[in-house]
N, CA, C, O and CB atoms as a CASP TS submission, in Angstrom:
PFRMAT TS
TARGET T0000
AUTHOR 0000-0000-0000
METHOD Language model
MODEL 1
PARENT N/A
ATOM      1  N   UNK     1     -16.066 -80.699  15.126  1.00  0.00           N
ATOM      2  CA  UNK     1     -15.084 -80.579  16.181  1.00  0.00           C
ATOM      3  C   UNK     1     -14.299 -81.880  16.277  1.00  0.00           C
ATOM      4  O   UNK     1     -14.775 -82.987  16.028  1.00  0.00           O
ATOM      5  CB  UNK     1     -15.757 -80.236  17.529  1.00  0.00           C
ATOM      6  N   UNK     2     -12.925 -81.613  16.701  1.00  0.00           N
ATOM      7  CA  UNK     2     -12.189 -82.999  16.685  1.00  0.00           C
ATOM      8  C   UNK     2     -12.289 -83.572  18.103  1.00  0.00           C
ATOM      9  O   UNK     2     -12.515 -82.986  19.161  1.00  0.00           O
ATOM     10  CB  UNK     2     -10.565 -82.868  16.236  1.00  0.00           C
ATOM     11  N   UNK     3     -12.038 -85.011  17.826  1.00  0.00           N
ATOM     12  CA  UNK     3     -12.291 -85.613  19.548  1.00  0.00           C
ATOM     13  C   UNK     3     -11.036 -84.894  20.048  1.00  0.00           C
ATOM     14  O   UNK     3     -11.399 -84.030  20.846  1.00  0.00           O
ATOM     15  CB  UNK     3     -12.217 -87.676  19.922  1.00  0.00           C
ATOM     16  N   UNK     4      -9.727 -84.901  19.904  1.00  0.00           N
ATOM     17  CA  UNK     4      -8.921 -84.237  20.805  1.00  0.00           C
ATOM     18  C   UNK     4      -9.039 -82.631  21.198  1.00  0.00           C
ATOM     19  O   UNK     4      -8.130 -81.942  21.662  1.00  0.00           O
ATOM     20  CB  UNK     4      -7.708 -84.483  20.306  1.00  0.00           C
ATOM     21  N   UNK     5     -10.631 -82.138  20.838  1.00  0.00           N
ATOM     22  CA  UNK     5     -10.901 -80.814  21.523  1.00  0.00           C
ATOM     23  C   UNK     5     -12.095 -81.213  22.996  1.00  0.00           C
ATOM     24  O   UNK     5     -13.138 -81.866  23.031  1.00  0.00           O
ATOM     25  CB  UNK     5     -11.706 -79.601  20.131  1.00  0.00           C
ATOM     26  N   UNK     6     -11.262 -80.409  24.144  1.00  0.00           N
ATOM     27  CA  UNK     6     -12.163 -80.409  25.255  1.00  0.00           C
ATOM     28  C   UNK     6     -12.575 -79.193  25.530  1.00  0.00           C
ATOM     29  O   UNK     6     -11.646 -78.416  25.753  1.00  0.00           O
ATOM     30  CB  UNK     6     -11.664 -80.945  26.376  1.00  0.00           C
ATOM     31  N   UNK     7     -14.314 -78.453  25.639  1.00  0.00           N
ATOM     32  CA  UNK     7     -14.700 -77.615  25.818  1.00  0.00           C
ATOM     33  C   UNK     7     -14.476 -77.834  27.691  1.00  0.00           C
ATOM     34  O   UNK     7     -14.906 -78.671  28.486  1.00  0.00           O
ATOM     35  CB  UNK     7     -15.978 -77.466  24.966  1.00  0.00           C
ATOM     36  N   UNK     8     -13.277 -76.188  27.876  1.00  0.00           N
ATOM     37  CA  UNK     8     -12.819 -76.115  29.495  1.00  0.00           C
ATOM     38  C   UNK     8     -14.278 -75.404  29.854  1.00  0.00           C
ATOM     39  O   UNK     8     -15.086 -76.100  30.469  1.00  0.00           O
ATOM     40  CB  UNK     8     -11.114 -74.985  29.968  1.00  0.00           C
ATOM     41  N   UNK     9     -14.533 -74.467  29.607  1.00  0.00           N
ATOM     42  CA  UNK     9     -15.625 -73.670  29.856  1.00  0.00           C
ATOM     43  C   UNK     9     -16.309 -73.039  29.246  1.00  0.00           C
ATOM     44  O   UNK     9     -15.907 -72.989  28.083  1.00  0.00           O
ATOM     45  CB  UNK     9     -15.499 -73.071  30.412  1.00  0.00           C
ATOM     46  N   UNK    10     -17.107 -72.541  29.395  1.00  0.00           N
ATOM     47  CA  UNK    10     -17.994 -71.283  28.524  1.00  0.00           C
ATOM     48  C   UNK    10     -17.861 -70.267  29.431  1.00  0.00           C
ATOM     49  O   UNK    10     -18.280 -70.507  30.563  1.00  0.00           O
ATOM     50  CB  UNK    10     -19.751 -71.518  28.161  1.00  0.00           C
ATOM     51  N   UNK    11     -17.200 -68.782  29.133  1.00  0.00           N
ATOM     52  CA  UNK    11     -17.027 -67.479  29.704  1.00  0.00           C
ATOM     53  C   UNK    11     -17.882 -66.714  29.788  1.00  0.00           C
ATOM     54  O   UNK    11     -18.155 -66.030  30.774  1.00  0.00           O
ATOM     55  CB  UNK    11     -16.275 -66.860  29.257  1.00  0.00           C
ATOM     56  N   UNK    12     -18.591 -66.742  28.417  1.00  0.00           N
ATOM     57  CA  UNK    12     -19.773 -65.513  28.365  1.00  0.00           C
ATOM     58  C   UNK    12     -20.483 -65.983  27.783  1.00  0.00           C
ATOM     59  O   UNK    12     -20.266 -67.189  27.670  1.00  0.00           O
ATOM     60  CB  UNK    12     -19.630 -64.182  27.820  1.00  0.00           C
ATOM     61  N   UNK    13     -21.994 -65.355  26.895  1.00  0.00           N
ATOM     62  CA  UNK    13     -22.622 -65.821  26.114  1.00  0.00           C
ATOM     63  C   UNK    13     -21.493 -65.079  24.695  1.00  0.00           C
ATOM     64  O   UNK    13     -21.094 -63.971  24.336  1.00  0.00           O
ATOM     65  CB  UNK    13     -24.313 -65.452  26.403  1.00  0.00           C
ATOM     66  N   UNK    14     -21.315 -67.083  24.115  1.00  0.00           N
ATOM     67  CA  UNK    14     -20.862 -66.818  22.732  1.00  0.00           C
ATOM     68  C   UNK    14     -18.954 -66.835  22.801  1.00  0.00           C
ATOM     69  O   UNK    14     -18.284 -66.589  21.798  1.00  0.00           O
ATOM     70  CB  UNK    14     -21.633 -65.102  22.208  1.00  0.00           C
ATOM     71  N   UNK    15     -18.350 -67.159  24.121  1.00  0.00           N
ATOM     72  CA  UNK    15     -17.023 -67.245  24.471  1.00  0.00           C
ATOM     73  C   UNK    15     -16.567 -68.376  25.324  1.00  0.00           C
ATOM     74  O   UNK    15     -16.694 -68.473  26.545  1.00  0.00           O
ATOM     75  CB  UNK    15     -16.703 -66.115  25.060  1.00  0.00           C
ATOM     76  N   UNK    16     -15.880 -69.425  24.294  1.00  0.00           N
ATOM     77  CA  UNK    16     -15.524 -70.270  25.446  1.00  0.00           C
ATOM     78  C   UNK    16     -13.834 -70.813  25.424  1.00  0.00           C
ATOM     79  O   UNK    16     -13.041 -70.384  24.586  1.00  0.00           O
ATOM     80  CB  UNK    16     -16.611 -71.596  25.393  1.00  0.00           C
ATOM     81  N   UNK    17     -13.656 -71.289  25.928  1.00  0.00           N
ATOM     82  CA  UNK    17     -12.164 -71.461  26.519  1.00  0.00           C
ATOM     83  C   UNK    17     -12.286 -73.424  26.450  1.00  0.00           C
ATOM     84  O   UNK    17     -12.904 -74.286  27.075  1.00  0.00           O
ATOM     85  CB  UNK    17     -11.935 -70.515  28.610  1.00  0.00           C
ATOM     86  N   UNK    18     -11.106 -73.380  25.086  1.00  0.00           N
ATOM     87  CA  UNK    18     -10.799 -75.335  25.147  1.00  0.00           C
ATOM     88  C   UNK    18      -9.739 -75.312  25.260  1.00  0.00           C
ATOM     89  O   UNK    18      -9.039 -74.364  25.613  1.00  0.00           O
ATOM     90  CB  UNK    18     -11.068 -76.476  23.908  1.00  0.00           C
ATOM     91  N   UNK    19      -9.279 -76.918  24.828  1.00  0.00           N
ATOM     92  CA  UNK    19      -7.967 -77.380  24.732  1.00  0.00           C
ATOM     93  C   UNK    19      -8.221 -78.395  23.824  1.00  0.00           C
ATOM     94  O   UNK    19      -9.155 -79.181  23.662  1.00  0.00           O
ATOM     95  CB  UNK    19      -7.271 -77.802  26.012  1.00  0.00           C
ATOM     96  N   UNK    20      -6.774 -78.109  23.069  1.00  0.00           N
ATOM     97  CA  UNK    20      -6.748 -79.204  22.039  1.00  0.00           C
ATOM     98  C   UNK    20      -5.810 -79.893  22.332  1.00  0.00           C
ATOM     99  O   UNK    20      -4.714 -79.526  21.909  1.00  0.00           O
ATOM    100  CB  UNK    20      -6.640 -78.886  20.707  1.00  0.00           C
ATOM    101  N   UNK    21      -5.874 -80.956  23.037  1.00  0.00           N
ATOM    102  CA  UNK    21      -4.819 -82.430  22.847  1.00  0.00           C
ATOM    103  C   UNK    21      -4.344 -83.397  21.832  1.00  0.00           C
ATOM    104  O   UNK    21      -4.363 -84.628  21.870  1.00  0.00           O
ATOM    105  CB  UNK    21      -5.242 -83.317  23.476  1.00  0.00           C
ATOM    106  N   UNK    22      -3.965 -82.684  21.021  1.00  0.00           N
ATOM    107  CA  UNK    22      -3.855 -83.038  19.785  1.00  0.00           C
ATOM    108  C   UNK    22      -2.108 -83.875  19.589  1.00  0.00           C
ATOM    109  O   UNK    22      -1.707 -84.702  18.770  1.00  0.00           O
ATOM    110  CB  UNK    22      -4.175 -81.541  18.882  1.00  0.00           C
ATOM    111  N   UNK    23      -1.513 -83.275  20.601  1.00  0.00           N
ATOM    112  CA  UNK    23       0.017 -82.446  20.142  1.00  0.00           C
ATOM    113  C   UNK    23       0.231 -83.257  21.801  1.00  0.00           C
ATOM    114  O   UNK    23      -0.665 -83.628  22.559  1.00  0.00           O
ATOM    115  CB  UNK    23       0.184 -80.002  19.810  1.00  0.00           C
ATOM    116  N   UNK    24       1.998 -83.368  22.032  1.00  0.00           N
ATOM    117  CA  UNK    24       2.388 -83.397  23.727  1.00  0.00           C
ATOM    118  C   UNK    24       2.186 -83.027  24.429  1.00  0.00           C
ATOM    119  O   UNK    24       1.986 -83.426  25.576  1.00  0.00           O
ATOM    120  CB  UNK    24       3.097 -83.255  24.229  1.00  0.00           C
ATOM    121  N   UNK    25       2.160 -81.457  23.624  1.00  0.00           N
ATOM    122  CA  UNK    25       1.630 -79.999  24.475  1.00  0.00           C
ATOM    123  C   UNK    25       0.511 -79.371  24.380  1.00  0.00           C
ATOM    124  O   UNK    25       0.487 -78.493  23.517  1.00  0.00           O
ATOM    125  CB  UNK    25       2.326 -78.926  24.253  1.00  0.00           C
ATOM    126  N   UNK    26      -0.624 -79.569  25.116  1.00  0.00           N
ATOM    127  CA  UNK    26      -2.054 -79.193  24.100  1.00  0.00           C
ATOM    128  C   UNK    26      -2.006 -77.401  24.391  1.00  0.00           C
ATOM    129  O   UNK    26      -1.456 -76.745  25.276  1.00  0.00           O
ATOM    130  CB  UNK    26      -4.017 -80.164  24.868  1.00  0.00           C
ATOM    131  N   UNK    27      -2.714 -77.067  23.397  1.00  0.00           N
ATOM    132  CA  UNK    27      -2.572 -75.901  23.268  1.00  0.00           C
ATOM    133  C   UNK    27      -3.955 -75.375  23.637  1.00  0.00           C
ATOM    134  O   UNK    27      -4.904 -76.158  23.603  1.00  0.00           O
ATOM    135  CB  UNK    27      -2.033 -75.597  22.012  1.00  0.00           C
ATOM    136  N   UNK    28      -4.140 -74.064  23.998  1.00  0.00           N
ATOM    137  CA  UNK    28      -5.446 -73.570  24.786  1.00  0.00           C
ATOM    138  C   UNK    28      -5.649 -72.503  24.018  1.00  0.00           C
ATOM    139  O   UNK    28      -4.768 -71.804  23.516  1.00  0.00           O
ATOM    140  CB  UNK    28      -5.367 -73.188  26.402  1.00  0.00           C
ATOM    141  N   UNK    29      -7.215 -72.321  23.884  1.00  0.00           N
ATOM    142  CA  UNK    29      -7.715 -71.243  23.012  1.00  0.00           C
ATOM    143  C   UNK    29      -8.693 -70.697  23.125  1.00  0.00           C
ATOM    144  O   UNK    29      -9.583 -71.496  23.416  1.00  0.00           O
ATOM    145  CB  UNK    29      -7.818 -71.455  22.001  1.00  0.00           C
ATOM    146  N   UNK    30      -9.117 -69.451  23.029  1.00  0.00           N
ATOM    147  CA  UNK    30     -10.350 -68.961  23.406  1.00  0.00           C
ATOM    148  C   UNK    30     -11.030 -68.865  22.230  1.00  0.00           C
ATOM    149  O   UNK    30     -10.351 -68.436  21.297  1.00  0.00           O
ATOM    150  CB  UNK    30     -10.326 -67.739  24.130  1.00  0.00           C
ATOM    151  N   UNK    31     -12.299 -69.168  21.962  1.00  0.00           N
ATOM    152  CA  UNK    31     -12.727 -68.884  21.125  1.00  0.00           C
ATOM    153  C   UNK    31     -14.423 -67.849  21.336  1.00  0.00           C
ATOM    154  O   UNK    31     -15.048 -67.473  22.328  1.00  0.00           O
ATOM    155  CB  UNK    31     -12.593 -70.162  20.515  1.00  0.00           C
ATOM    156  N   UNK    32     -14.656 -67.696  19.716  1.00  0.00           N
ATOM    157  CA  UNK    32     -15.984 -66.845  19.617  1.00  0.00           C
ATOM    158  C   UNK    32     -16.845 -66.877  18.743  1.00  0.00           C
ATOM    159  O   UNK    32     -16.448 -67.059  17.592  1.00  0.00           O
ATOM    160  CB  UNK    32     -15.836 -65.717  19.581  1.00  0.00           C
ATOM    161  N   UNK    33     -18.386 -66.705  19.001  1.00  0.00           N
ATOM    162  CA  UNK    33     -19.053 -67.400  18.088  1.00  0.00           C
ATOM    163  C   UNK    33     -19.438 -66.061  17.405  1.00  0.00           C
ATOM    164  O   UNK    33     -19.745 -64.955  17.848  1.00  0.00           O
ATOM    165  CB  UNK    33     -20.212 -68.458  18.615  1.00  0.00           C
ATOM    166  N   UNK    34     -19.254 -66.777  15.685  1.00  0.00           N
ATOM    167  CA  UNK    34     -19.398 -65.772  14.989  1.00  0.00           C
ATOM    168  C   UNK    34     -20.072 -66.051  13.885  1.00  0.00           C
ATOM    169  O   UNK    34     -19.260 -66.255  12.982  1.00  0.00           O
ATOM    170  CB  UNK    34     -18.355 -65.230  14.773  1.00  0.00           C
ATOM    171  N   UNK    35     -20.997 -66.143  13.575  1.00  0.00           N
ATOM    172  CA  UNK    35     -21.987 -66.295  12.388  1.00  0.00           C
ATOM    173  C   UNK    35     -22.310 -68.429  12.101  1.00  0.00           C
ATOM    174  O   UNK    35     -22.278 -69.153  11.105  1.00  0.00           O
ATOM    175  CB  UNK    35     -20.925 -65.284  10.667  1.00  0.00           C
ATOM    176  N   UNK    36     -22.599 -68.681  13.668  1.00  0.00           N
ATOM    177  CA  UNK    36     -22.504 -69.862  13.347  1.00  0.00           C
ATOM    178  C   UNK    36     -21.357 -71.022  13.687  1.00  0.00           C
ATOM    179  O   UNK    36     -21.398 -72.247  13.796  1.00  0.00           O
ATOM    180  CB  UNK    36     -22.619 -69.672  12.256  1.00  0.00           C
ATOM    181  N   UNK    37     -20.145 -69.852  13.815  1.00  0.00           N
ATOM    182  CA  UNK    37     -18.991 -71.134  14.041  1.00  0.00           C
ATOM    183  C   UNK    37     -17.857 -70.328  14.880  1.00  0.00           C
ATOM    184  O   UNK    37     -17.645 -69.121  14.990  1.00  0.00           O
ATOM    185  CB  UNK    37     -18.217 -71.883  12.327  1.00  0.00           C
ATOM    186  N   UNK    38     -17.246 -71.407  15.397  1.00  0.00           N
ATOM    187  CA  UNK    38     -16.080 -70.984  16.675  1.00  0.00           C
ATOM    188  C   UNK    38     -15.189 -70.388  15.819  1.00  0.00           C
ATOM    189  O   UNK    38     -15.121 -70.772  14.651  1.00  0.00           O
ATOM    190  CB  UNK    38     -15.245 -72.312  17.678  1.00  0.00           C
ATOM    191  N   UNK    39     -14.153 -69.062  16.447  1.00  0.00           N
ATOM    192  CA  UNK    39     -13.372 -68.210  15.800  1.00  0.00           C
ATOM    193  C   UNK    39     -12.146 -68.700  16.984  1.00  0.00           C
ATOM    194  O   UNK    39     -12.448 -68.737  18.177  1.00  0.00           O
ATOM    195  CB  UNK    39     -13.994 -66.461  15.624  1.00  0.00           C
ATOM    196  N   UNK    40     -11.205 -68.945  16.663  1.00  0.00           N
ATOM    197  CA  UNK    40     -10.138 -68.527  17.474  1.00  0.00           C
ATOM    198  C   UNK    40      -9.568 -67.085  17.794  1.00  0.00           C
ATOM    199  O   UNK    40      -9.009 -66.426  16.917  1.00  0.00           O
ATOM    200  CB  UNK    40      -9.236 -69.140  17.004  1.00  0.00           C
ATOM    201  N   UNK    41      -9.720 -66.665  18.979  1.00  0.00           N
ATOM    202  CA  UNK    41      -9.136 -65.502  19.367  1.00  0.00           C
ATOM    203  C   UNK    41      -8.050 -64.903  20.069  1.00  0.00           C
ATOM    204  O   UNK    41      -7.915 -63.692  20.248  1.00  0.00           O
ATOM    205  CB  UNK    41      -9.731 -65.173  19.741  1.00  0.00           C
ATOM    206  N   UNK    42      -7.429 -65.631  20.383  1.00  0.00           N
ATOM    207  CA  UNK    42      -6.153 -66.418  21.482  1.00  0.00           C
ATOM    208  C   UNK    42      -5.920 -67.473  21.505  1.00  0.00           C
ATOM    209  O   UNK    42      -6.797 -68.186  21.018  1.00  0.00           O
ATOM    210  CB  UNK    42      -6.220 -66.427  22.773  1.00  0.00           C
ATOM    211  N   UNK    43      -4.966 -68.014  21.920  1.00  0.00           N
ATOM    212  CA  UNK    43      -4.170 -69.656  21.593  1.00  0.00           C
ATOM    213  C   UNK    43      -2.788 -68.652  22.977  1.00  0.00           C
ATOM    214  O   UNK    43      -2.160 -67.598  23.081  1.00  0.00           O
ATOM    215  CB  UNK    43      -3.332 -70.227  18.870  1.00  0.00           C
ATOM    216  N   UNK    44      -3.002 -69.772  23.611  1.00  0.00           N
ATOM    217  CA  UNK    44      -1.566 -70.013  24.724  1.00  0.00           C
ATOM    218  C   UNK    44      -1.527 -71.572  24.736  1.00  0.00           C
ATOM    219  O   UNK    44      -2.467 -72.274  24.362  1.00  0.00           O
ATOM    220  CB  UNK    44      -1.783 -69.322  26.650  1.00  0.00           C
ATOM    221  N   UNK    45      -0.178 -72.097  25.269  1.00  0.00           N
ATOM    222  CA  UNK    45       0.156 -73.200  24.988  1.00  0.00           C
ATOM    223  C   UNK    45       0.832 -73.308  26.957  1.00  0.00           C
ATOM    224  O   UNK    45       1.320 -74.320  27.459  1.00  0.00           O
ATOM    225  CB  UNK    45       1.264 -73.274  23.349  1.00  0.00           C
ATOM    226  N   UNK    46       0.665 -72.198  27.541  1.00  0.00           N
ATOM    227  CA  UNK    46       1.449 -72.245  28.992  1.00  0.00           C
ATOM    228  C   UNK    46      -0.037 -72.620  29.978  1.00  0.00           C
ATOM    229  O   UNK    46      -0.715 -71.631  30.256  1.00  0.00           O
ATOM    230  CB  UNK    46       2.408 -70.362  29.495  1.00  0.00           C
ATOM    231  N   UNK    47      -0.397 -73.598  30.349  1.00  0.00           N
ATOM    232  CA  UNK    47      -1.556 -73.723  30.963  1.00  0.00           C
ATOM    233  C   UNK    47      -1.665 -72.743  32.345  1.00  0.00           C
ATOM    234  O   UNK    47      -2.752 -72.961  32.880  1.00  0.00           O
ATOM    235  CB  UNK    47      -1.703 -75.216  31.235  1.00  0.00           C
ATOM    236  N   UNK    48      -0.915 -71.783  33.049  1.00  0.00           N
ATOM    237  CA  UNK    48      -0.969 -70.865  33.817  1.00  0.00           C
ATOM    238  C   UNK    48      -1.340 -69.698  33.370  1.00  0.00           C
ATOM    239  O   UNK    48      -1.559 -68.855  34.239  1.00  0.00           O
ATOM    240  CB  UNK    48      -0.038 -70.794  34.335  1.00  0.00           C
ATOM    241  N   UNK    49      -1.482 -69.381  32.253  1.00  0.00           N
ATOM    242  CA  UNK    49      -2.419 -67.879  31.873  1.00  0.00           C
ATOM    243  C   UNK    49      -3.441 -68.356  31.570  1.00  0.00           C
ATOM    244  O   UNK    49      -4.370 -67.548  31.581  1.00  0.00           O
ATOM    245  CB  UNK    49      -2.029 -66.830  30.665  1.00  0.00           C
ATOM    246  N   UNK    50      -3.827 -69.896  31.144  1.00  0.00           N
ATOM    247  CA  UNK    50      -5.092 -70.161  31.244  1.00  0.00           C
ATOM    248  C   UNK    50      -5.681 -69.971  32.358  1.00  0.00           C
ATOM    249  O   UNK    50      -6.639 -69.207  32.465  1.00  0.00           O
ATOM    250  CB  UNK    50      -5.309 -71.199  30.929  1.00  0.00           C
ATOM    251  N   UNK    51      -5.058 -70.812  33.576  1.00  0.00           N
ATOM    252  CA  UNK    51      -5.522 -70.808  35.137  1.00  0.00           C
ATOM    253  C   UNK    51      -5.571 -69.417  35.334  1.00  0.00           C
ATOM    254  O   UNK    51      -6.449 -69.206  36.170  1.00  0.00           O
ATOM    255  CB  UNK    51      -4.494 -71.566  36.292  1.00  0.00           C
ATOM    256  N   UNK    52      -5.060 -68.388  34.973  1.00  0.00           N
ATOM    257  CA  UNK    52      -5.157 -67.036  35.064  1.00  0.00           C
ATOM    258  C   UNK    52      -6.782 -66.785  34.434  1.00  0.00           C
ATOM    259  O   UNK    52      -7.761 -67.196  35.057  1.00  0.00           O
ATOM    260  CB  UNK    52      -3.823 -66.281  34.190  1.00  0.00           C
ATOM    261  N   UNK    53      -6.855 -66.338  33.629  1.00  0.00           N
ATOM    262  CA  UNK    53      -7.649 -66.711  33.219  1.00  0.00           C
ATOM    263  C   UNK    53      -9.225 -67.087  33.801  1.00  0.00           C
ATOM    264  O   UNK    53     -10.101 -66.236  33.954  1.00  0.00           O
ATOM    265  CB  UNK    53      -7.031 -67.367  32.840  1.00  0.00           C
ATOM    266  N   UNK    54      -9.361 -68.322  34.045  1.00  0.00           N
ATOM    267  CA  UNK    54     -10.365 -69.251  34.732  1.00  0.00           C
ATOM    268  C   UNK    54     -10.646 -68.310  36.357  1.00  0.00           C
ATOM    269  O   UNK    54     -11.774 -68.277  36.850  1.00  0.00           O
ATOM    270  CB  UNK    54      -9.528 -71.127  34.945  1.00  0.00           C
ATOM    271  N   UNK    55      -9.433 -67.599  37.029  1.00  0.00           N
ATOM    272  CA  UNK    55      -9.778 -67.397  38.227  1.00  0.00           C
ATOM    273  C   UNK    55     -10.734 -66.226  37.874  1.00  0.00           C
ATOM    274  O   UNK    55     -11.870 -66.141  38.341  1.00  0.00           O
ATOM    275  CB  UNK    55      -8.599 -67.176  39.220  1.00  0.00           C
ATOM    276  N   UNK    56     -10.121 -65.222  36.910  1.00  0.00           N
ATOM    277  CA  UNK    56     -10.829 -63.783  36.174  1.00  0.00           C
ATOM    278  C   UNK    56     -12.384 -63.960  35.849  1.00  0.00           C
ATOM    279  O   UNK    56     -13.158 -63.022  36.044  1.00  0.00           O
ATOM    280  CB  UNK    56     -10.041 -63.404  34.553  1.00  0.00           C
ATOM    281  N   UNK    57     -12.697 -64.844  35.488  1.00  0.00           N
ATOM    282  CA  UNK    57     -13.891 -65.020  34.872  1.00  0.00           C
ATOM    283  C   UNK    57     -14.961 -66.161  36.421  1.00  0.00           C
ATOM    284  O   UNK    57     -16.176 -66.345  36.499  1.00  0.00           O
ATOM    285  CB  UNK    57     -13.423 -65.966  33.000  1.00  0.00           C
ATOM    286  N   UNK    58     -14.090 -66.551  37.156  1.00  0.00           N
ATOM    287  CA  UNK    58     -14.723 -66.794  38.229  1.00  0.00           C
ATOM    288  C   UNK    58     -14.966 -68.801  38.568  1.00  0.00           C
ATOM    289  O   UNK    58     -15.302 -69.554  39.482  1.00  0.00           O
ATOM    290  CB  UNK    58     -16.160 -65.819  37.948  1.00  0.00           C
ATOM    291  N   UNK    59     -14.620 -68.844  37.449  1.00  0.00           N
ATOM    292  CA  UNK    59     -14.413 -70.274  37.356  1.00  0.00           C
ATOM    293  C   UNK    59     -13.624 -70.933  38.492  1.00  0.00           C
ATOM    294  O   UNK    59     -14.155 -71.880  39.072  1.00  0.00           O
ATOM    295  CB  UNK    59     -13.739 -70.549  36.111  1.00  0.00           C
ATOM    296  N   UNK    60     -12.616 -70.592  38.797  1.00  0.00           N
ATOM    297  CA  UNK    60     -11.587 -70.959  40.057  1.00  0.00           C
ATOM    298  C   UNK    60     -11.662 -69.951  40.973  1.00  0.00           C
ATOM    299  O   UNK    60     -11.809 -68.793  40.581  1.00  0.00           O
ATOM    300  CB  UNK    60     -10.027 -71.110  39.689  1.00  0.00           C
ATOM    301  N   UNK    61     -11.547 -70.329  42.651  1.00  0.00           N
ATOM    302  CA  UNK    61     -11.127 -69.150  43.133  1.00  0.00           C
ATOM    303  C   UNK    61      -9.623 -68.813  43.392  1.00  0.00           C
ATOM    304  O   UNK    61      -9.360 -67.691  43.826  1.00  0.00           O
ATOM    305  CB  UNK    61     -11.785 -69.022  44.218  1.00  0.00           C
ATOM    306  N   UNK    62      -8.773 -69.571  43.191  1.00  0.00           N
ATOM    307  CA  UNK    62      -7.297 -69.674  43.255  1.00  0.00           C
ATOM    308  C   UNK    62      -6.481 -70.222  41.948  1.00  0.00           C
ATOM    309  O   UNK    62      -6.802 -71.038  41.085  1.00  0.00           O
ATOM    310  CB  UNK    62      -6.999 -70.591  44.420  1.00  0.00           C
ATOM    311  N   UNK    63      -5.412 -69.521  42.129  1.00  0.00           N
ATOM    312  CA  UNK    63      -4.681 -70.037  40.636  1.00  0.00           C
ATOM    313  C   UNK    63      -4.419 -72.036  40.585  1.00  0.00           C
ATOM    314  O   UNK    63      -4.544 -72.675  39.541  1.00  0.00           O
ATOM    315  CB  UNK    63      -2.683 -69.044  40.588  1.00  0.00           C
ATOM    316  N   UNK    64      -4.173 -72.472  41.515  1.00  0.00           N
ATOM    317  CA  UNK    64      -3.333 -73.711  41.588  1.00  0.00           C
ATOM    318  C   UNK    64      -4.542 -74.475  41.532  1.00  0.00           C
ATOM    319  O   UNK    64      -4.491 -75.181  40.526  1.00  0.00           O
ATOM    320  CB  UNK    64      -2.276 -73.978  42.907  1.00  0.00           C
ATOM    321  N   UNK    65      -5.799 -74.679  42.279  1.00  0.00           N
ATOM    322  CA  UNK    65      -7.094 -75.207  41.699  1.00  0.00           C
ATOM    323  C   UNK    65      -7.150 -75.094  40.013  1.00  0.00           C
ATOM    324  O   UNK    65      -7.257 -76.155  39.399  1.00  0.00           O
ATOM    325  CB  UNK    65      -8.356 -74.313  42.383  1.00  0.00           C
ATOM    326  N   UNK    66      -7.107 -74.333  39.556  1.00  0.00           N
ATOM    327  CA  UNK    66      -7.128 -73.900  38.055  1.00  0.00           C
ATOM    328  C   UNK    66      -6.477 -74.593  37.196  1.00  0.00           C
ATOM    329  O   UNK    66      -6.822 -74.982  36.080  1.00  0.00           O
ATOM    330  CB  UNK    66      -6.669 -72.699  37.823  1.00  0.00           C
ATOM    331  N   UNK    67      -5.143 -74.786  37.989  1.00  0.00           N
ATOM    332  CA  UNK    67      -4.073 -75.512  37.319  1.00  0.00           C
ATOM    333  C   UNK    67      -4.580 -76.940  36.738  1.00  0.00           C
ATOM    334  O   UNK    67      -4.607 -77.539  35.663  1.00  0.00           O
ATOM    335  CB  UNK    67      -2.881 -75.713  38.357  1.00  0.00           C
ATOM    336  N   UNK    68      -5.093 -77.188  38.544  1.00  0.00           N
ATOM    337  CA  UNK    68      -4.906 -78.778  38.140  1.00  0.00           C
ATOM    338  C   UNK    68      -6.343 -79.377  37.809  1.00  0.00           C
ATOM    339  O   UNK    68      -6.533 -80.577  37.610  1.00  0.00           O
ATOM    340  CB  UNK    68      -4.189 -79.732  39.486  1.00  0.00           C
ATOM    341  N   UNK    69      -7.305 -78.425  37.776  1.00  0.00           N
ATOM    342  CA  UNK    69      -8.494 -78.834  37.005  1.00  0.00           C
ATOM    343  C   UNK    69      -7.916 -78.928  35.158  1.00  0.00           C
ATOM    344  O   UNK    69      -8.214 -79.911  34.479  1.00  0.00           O
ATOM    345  CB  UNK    69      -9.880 -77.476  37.362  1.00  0.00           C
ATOM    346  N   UNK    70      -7.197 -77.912  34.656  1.00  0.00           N
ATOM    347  CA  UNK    70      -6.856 -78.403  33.562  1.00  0.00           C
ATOM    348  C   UNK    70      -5.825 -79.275  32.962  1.00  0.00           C
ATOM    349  O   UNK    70      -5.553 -79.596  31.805  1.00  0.00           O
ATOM    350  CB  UNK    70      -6.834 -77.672  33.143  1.00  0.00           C
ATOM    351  N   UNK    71      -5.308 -79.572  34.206  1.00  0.00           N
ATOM    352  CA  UNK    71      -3.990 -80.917  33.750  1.00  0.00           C
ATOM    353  C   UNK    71      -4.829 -82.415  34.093  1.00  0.00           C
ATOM    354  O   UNK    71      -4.260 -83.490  34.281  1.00  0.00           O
ATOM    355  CB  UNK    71      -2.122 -80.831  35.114  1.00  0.00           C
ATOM    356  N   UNK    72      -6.439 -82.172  34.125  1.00  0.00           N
ATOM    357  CA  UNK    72      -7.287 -83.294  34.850  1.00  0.00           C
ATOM    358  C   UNK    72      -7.951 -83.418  32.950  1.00  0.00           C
ATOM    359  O   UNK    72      -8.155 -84.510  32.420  1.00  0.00           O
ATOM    360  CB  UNK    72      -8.705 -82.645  36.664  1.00  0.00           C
ATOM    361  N   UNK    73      -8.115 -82.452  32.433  1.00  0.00           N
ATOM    362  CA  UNK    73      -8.938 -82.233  31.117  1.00  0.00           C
ATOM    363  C   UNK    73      -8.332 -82.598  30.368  1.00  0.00           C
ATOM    364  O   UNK    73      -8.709 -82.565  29.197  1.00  0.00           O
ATOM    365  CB  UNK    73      -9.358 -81.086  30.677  1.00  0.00           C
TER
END
């Protein structure tokens, strides 16, 4: 894994949600474990369908908390 990846959460068993700060714009991705190693399954680059996202799965209870927990990551 590269240092400019931050694990945001883990969703389920075997699904988790990073960001790669790699770039100006870090880009967000869900990934899935699949025989050993992370799969990308989605990639958004708009950090508000992430915060979407985060509230769905229970992580946040409001979108704007969401927000700015990941403009903190």
């Amino acid at each position: 894994m590269s240092l400019s990846i931050v694990n945001i959460a883990f969703l389920a068993d075997g699904l988790k949600l990073v960001k790669d700060k790699a770039s100006d714009n870090p880009i967000f991705s869900l990934r899935v474990l699949k025989d050993n190693q992370w799969v990308i399954v989605s990639q958004w680059n708009d950090p508000c369908q992430v915060a979407n996202l985060l509230v769905q799965f229970g992580y946040e209870s409001e979108h704007l908390p969401a927000i700015q927990l990941l403009n903190i990551l």
